[in-house]
C-alpha positions as CSV (number, residue, x, y, z in Angstrom):
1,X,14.1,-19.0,14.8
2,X,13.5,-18.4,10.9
3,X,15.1,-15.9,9.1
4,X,13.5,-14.0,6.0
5,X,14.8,-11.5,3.6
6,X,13.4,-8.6,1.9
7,X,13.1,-5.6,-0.1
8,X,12.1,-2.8,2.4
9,X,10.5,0.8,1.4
10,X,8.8,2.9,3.5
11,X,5.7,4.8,3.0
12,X,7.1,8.3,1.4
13,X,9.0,6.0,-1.2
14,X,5.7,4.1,-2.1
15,X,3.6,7.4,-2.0
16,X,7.2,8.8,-4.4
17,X,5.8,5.6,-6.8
18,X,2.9,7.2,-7.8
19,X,3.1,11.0,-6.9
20,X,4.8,12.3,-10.0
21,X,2.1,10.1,-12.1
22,X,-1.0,11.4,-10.1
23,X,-2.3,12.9,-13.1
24,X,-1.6,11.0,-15.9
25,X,-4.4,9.0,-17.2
26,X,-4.7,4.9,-17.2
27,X,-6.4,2.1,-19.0
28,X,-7.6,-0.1,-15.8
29,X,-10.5,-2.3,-15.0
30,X,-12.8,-0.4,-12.9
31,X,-16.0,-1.2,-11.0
32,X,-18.7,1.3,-11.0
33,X,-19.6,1.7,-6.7
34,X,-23.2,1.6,-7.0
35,X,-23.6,-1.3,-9.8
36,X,-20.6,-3.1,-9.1
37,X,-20.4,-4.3,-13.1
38,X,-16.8,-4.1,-14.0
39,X,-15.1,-2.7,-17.2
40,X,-12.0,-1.3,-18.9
41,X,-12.4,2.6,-18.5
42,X,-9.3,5.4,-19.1
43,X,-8.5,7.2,-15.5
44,X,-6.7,9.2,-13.5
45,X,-4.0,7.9,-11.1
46,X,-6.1,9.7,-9.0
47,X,-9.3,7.9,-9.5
48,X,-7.6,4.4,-9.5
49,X,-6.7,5.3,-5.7
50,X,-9.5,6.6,-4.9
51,X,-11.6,3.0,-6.3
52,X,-8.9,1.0,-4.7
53,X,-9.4,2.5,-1.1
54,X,-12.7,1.9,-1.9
55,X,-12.5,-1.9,-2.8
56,X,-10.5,-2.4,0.2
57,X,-11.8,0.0,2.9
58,X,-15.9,-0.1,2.3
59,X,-16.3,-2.2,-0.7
60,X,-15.2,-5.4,0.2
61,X,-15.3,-7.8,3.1
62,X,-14.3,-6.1,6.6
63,X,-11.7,-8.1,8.1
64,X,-11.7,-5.7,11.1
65,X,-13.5,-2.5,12.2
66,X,-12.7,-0.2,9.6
67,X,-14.4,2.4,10.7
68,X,-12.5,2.4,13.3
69,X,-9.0,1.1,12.2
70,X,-9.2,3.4,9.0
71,X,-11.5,6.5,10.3
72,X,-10.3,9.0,7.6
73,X,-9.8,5.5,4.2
74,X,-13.5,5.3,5.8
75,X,-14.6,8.5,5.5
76,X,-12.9,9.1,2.0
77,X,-14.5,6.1,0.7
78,X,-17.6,7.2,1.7
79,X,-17.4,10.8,0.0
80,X,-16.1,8.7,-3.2
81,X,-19.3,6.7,-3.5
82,X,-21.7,9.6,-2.8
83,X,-19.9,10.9,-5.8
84,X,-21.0,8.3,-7.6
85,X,-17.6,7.9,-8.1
86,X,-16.9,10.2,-10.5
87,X,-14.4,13.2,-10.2
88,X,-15.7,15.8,-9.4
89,X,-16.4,19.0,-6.8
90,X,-17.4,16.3,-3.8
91,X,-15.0,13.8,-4.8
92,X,-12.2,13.6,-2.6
93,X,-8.7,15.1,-3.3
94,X,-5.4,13.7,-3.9
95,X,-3.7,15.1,-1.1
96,X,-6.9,13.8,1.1
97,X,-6.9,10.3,-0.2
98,X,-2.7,10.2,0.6
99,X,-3.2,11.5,3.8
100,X,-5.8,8.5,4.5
101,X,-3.2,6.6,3.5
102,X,-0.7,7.5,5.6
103,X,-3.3,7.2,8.6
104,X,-3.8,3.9,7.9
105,X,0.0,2.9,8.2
106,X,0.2,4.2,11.6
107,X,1.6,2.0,14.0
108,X,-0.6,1.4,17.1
109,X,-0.6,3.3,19.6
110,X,0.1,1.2,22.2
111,X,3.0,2.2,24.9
112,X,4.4,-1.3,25.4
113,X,7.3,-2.5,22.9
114,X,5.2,-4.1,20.5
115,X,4.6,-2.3,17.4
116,X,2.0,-3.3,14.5
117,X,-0.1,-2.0,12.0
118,X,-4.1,-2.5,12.6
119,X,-4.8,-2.1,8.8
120,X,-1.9,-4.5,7.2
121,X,-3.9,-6.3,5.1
122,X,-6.1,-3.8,3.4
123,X,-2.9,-1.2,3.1
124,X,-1.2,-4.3,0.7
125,X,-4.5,-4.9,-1.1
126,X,-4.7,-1.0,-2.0
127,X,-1.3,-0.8,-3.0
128,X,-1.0,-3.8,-5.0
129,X,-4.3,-2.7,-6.8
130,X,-2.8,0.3,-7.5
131,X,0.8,-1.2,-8.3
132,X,-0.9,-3.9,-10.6
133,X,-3.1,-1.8,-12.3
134,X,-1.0,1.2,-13.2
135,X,2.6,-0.5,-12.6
136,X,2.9,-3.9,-14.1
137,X,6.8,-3.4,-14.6
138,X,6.8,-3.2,-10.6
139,X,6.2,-6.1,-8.0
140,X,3.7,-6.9,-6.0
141,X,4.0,-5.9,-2.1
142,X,4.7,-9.3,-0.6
143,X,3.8,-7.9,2.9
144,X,2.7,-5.1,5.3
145,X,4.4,-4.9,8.5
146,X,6.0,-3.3,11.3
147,X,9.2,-4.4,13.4
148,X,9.8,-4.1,17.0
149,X,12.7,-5.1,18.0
150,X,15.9,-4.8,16.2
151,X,17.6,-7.0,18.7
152,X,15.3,-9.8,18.1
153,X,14.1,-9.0,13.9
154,X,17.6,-7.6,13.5
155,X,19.4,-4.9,13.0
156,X,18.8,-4.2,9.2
157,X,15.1,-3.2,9.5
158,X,13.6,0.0,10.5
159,X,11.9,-0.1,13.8
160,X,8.9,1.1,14.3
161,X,7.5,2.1,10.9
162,X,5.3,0.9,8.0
163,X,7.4,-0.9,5.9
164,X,6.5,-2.4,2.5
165,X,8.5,-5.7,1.5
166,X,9.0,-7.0,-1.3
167,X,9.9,-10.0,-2.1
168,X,13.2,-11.3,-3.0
169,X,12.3,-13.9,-6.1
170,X,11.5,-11.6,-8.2
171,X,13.8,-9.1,-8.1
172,X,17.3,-10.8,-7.5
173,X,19.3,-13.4,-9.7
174,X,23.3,-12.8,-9.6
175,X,22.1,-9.0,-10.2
176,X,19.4,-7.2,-10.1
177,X,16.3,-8.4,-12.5
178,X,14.7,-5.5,-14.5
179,X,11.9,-5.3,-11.9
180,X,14.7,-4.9,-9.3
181,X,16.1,-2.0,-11.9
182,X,12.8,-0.3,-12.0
183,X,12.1,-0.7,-8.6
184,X,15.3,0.7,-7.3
185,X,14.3,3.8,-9.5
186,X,11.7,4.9,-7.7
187,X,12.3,3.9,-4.3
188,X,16.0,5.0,-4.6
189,X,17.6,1.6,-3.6
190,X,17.1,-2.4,-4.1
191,X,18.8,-3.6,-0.8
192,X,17.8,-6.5,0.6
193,X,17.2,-7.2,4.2
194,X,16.5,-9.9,6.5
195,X,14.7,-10.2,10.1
196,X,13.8,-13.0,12.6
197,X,10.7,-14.5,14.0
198,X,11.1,-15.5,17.1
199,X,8.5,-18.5,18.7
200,X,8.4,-19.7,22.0
């Protein structure tokens, strides 16, 4: 049995991250969707989500059936790219580009007990695009996950839910570092947690 340790938000505290920001304008490396060069543009928040479902979702390699596993990240990707990516009347909206989002960090709908999350990896590649490009004061997302059993991962972790964990190293020493500081701003807390992994 190993035990690990953790920062753990949930998805309305990472969506609270970048909500009250999602029209304030960035300087962020871009890639243009139909040349694929790459430069330093001024954006949108709303834009820099928009590219990074795109990078993740339909621009980069499938680990998985994504049009399938993210149907509506899919679809949103695609109306971004026959905008040219641009903003614009066919460009995709905030609220639909956070609700693809959310989508995407649904658990399985499985009915036995064990709950995960089909689209873990690109979810932590589009939030730590979006973390590293627009929040450099904040941590990465170490990992993605759901937990199952609070018996077995323990009773500290939500059950059944998207969680978003950060990692410890960065944001502990005696007290809290300044990206612990700024992260408990916006997420409203800094606890740590800890789970179990259980091999037979």
């Amino acid at each position: 049995m190993e035990i690990y340790s953790g920062v753990i938000a949930n998805f309305e505290q990472m969506v609270g991250i970048i909500q009250k920001d999602k029209d304030k304008v960035f300087e962020v490396t871009c890639t243009n969707v139909t040349t694929s060069e790459v430069f330093i543009e001024k954006i949108s928040l709303k834009m820099v989500l928009l590219e990074a479902i795109w990078n993740w979702v339909h621009g980069g390699e499938e680990t998985n059936d994504v049009e399938t596993t993210l149907k509506s990240a899919w679809e949103i990707s695609q109306r971004f790219q026959d905008a040219g990516g641009e903003d614009g009347p066919e460009c995709p909206t905030w609220d639909e580009a956070i609700q693809a989002l959310k989508d995407a960090a649904a658990i399985n709908d499985d009915v036995s007990d064990y709950f995960f999350i089909p689209a873990e990896e690109e979810l932590l590649g589009i939030w730590n695009e979006i973390l590293g490009n627009c929040y450099p004061d904040l941590p990465q997302v170490d990992e993605v996950r759901c937990f199952c059993n609070g018996r077995l991962q323990g009773y500290d972790v939500p059950i059944g839910e998207a969680c978003f964990i950060f990692g410890t190293r960065e944001l502990f020493e005696k007290k809290l570092t300044k990206k612990g500081e700024d992260l408990k701003k916006v997420i409203g807390h800094c606890n740590e947690s800890e789970w179990t992994v259980v091999t037979y």
